[in-house]
LOFI-202372 format. One record per residue (C-alpha): residue in three letters; x negated, y, z. Coordinates in steps of 0.25 Angstrom, whole numbers, plus 5000, padded with zeros to 4 digits. Example, Ala and Ser with C-alpha at 12.3 -4.5 7.8 and 13.67 -1.06 7.14 Angstrom:
<recs>
ALA495149825031
SER494549965029
</recs>
This chain:
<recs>
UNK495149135026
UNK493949185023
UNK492549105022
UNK491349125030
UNK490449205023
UNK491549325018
UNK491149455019
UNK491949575021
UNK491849735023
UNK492549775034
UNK492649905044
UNK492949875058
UNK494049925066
UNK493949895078
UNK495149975084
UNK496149905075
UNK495849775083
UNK497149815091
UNK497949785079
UNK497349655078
UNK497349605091
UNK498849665091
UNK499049565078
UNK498349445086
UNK499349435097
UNK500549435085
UNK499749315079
UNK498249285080
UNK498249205067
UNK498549335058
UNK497349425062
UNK495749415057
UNK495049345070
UNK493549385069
UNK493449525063
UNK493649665069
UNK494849715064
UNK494449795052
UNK494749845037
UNK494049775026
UNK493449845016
UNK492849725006
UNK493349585010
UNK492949495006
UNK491449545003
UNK490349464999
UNK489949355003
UNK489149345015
UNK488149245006
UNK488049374995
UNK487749505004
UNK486449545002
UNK485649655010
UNK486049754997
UNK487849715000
UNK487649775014
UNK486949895010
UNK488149915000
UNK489049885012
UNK488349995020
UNK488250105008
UNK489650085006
UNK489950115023
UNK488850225020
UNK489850295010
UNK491050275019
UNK491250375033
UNK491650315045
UNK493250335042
UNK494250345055
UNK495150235053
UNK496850245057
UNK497650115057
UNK499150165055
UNK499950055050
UNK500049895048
UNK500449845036
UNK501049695034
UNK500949645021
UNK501149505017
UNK500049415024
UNK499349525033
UNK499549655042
UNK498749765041
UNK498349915045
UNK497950005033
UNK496550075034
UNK496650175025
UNK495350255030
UNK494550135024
UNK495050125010
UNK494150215004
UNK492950105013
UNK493849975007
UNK493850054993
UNK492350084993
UNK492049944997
UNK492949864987
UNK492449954975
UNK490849934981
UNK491149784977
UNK492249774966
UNK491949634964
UNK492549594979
UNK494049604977
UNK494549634991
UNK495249534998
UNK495049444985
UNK495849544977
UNK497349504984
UNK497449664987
UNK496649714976
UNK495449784972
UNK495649884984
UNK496649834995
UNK496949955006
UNK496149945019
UNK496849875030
UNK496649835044
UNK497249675041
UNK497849645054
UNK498549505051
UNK498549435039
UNK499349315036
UNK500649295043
UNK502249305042
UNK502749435038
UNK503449425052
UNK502049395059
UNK501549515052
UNK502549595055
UNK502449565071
UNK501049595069
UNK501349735064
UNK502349785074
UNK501249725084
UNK500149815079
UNK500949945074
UNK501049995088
UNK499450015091
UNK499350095077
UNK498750195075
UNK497250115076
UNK496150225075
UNK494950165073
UNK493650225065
UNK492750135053
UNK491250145055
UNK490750035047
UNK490849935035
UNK490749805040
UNK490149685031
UNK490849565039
UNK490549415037
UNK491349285041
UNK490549205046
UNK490849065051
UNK491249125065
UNK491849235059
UNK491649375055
UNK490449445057
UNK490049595055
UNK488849585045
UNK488449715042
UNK489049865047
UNK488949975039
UNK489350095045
UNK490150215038
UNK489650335033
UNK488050285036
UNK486850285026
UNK486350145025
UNK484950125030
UNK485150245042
UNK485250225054
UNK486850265060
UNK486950315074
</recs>
């Protein structure tokens, strides 16, 4: 679990929240509680105690770069330990992110330097409780949903918050109607 004060990059998805509220009714205990569902694009970041004013600019050049991307959830994964929608539209985001700040490995490094973007559904579990949770969220697929922002996100002490939004495809310092 992570501690209060982790920071991560993430991009919201709100019309995938189906498949987690899907998952939820197999078992509570194996979905996120307190976050949108999302695909992480840096996790963990920095530290909340080390972002500075010139971090969250970095964070906005790099949603500057990125066009708002239409995003299609077609499949669940299960793989030891979680179930999980692949986002391949958000690679080149997740890429773009991990290479801004090699020295974050995401995830601590336990799926390499670039781990493919995902939706995480459920993590933890038997391979049968992941398993029931995948034949429960296969029927709403496809999910079409569309990314407008990098999201800077924070655990705090009563849970994740959205810190800063960056949206895609802006100019940092303009004004985005």
């Amino acid at each position: 679990m992570p501690e209060t004060g982790t920071t991560a990059l993430v991009i919201a998805l709100p019309a995938a929240e189906k498949l987690l509220d899907a998952a939820r009714h197999v078992d509570p205990g194996l979905v996120r509680p307190g976050i949108v569902a999302h695909v992480t694009a840096l996790y963990p970041f920095l530290p909340a105690a080390r972002l500075t004013a010139e971090a969250e600019q970095e964070v906005r050049e790099l949603a500057g770069t990125h066009p708002p991307a239409a995003v299609v959830l077609t499949e669940i994964l299960t793989l030891p330990g979680f179930a999980a929608a692949p986002a391949p539209a958000l690679q080149l985001v997740a890429d773009a992110a991990c290479a801004r700040w090699p020295g974050l490995l995401p995830y601590g490094g336990r799926f390499g330097p670039r781990p493919d973007a995902h939706l995480t559904i459920a993590m933890g579990g038997t391979v049968g409780e992941l398993a029931r949770i995948a034949e429960t969220v296969r029927p709403l697929l496809p999910v079409h949903d569309h990314a407008e922002a990098l999201n800077l996100v924070e655990l705090t002490e009563t849970g994740w918050r959205v810190r800063l939004t960056a949206p895609f495809g802006a100019v940092p310092g303009t004004t985005v109607r």
